[in-house]
C-alpha positions in Angstrom: 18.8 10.5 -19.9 16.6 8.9 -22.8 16.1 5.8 -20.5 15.5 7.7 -17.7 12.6 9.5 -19.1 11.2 6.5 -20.8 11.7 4.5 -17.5 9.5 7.6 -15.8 6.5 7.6 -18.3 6.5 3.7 -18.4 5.5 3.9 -14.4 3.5 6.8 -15.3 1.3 4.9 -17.8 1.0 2.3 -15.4 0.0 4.6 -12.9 -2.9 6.4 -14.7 -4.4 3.2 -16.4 -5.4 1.6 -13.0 -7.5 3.6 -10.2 -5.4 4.5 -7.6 -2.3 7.3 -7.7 -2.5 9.2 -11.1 0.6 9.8 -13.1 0.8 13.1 -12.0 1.8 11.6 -8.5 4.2 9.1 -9.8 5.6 12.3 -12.1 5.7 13.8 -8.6 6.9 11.0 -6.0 10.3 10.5 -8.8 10.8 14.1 -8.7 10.1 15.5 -12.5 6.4 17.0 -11.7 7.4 20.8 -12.4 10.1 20.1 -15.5 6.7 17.6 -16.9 4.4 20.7 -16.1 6.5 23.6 -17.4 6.9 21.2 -20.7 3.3 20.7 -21.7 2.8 24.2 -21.3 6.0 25.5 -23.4 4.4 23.2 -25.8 0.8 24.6 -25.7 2.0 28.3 -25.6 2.3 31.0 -28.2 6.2 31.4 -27.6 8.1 32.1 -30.1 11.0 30.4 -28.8 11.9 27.3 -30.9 14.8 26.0 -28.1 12.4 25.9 -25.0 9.7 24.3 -27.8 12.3 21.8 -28.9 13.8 20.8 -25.3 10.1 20.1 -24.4 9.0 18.1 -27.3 12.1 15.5 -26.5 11.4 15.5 -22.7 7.8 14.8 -23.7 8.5 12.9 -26.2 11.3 10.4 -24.4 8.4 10.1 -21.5 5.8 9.7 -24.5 7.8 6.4 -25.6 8.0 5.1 -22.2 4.2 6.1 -21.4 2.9 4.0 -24.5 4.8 0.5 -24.2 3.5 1.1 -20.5 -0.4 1.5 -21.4 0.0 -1.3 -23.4 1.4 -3.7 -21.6 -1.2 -2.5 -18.2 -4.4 -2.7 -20.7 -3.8 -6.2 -22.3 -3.2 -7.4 -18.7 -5.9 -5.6 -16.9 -8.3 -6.5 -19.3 -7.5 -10.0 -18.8 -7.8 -10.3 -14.9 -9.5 -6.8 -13.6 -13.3 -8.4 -13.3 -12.0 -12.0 -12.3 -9.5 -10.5 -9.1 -11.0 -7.0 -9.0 -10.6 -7.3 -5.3 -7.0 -8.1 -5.1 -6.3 -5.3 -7.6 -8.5 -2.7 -5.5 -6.4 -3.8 -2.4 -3.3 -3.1 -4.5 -4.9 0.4 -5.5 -5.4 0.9 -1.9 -1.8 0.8 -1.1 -0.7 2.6 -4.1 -2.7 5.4 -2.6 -1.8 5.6 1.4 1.3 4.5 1.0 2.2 7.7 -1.7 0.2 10.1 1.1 3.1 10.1 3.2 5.9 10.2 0.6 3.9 13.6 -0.6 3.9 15.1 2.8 7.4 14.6 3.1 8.1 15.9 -0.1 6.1 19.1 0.4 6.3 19.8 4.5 7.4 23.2 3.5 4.3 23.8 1.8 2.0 22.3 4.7 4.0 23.3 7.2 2.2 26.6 9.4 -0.2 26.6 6.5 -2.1 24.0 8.8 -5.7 26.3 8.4 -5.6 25.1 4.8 -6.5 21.8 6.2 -10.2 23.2 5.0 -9.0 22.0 1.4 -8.7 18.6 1.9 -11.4 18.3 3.3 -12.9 19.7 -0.2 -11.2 17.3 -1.6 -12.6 14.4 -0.2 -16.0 15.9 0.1 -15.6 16.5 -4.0 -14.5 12.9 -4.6 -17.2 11.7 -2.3 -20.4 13.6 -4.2 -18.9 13.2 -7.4 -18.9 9.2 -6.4 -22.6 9.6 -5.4 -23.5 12.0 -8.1 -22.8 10.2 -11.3 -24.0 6.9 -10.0 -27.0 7.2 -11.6 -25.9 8.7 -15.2 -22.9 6.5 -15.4 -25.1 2.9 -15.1 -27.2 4.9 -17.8 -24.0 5.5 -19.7 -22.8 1.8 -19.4 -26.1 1.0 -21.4 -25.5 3.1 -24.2 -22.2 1.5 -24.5 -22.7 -1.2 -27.0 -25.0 0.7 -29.2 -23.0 4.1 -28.8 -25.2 7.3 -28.9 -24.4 11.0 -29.0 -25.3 11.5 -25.7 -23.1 8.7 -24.4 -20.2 10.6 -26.6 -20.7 13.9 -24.8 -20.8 11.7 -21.6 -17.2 9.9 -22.3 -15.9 13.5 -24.0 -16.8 15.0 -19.9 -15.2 12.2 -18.3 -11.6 12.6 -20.5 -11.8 16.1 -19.4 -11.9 15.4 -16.0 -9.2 12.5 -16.5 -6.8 14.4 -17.9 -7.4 16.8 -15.1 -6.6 14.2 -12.6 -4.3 12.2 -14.5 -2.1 15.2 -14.5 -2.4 16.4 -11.0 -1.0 14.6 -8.6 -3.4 13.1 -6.3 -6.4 11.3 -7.9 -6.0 9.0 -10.8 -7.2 9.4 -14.2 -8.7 6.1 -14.1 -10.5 6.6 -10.6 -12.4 9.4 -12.4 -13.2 7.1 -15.3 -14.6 4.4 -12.3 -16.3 7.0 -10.5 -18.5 7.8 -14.0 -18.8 4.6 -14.7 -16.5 4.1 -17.8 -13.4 2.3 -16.7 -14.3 -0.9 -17.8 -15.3 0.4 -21.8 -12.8 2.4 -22.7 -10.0 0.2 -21.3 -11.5 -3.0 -23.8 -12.1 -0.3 -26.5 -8.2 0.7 -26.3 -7.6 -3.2 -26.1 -10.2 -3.4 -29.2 -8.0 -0.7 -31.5 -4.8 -2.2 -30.6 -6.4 -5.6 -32.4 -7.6 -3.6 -35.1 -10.9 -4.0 -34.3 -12.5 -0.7 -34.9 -16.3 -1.5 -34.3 -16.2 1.3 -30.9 -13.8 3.7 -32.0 -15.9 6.9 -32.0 -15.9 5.9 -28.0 -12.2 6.5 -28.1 -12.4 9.6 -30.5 -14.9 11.5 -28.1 -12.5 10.9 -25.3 -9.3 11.6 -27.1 -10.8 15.0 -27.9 -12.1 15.5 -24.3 -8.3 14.4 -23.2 -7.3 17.2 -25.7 -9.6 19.8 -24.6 -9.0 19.1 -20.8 -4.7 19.7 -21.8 -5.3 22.6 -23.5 -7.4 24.3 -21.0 -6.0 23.2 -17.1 -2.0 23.1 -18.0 -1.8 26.8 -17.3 -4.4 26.8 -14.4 -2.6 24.0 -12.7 0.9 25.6 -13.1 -0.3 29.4 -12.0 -2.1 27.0 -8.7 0.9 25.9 -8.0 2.8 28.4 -8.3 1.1 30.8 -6.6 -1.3 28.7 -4.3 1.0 26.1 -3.7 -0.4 25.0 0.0 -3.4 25.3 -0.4 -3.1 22.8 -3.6 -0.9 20.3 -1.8 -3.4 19.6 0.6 -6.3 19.7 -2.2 -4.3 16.8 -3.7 -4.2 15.4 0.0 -8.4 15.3 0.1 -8.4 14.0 -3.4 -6.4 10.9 -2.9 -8.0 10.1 0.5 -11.8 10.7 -1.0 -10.6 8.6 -4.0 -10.3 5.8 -1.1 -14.0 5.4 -1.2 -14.1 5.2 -4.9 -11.8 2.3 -5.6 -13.9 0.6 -2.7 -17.3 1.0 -4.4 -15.5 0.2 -7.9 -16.7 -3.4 -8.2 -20.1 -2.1 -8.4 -19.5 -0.3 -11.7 -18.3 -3.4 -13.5 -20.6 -4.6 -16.4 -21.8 -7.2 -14.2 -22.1 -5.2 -10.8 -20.1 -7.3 -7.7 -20.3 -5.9 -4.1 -18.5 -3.4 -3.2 -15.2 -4.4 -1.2 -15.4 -5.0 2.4 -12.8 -5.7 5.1 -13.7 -9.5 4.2 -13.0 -8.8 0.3 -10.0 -6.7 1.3 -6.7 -8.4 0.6 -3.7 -7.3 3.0 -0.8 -8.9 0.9 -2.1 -7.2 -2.4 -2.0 -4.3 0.1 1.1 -4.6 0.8 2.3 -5.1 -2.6 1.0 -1.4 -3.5 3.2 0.1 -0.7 6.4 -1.7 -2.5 5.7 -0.6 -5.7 5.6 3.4 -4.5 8.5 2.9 -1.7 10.8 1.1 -5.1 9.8 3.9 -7.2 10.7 6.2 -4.3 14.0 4.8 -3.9 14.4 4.8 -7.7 14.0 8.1 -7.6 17.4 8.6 -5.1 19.1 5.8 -7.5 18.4 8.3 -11.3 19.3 11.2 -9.5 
């Protein structure tokens, strides 16, 4: 079972450090999602109970192991092609995404099934992803700026966006690192983490204000998420449903947020076998799923 788990937050990690399907998804399409939910938030809470606390820490900690060779390998490789074939990869995230929609339908038709009025939230979902796209266009190419130089304002900027992509890093739908594109801040802090691993420490309060915004968005939408779905679970299903449609539009317009702006990708741009590659990659870790079990 300690393979198993590090196996699960190794395709995690590769999950949340490209835009696309977050971890959460991945978490959720290989069929731990509630056991990775109801952990973090044994871990978080005031109970007393050191068995539950231990049995978390190990199942978080086994997926912790597997989550970090994971980041590593995906940012020293990103970082190396993601500007040079940034449209190959976005036709990649592309897949990832559609092709997970109907694995999550599946998984859930109980939930969406006769609930069909709750349709209205993913159309929030979309419509969220969409303005929050449009929205921070404008602060994050002032943010990009300020990235060499590093101001306070620019930390308070990166500190928002890890609370936001811890949010969606954990719930499935949107990736963490779609958030980071939308404001504008993929691209920094995946050479900053590149930058520390080298030991070169010249932007690490960059990575400090968004470790403590990752922090801060863990400690405060754990619970919220697990009493959501819990007790709302339809009407969150389809929430994640809007998400990763409206995130669609965000990995398209990504190449414009690159520290030398491309076009945005077009059907011309668009690459059908990178495409394709993304629906392998979520159908094998589907059928991985059937294979740990």
């Amino acid at each position: 079972m300690i393979f198993i788990n590090m196996i699960r937050g190794f395709f995690m990690a590769l999950a949340d450090s490209v835009p696309g399907v977050s971890g959460g998804t991945i978490a959720f399409i290989m069929g731990f999602y509630d056991d990775f939910i109801i952990s973090i938030n044994t871990l978080i809470s005031k109970s007393k109970n050191l068995l539950e606390k231990k049995a978390a820490i190990l199942f978080l900690g086994k997926l912790g192991i597997g989550w970090i060779v994971g980041i590593t390998l995906s940012v020293f490789i990103l970082t190396s092609i993601f500007e040079s074939e940034i449209y190959k990869i976005s036709s990649v995230f592309i897949g990832l995404i559609l092709f997970s929609i109907p694995l999550i339908i599946k998984e859930e038709t109980a939930s969406l099934k006769r609930n069909y009025y709750n349709v209205v939230y993913t159309l929030v979902g979309i419509s969220f992803v969409y303005w929050l796209s449009v929205l921070n266009s404008q602060i994050s190419n002032t943010a990009e700026n300020d990235a060499s130089t590093f101001t306070f304002t620019f930390g308070l900027f990166v500190f928002l966006a890890g609370v936001t992509a811890i949010s969606a890093m954990i719930l499935p739908g949107i990736s963490g690192s779609s958030i980071l594109l939308i404001f504008g801040v993929y691209s920094t802090i995946i050479l900053t983490i590149k930058e520390v691993l080298t030991f070169d420490f010249q932007n690490l309060p960059i990575l400090i204000f968004f470790g403590i915004g990752i922090i801060t968005g863990v400690l405060t939408v754990i619970r919220l998420l697990r009493y959501l779905l819990s007790n709302y679970r339809s009407q969150m299903i389809y929430l994640i449903l809007g998400l990763m449609i409206g995130s669609l539009y965000a990995v398209f317009i990504g190449p414009t947020t690159l520290d030398i702006p491309q076009k945005a990708m077009n059907i011309k741009t668009f690459n059908i076998y990178y495409f394709l590659l993304g629906g392998i990659i979520i159908f094998g870790l589907d059928e991985l799923k059937k294979y740990l079990k």
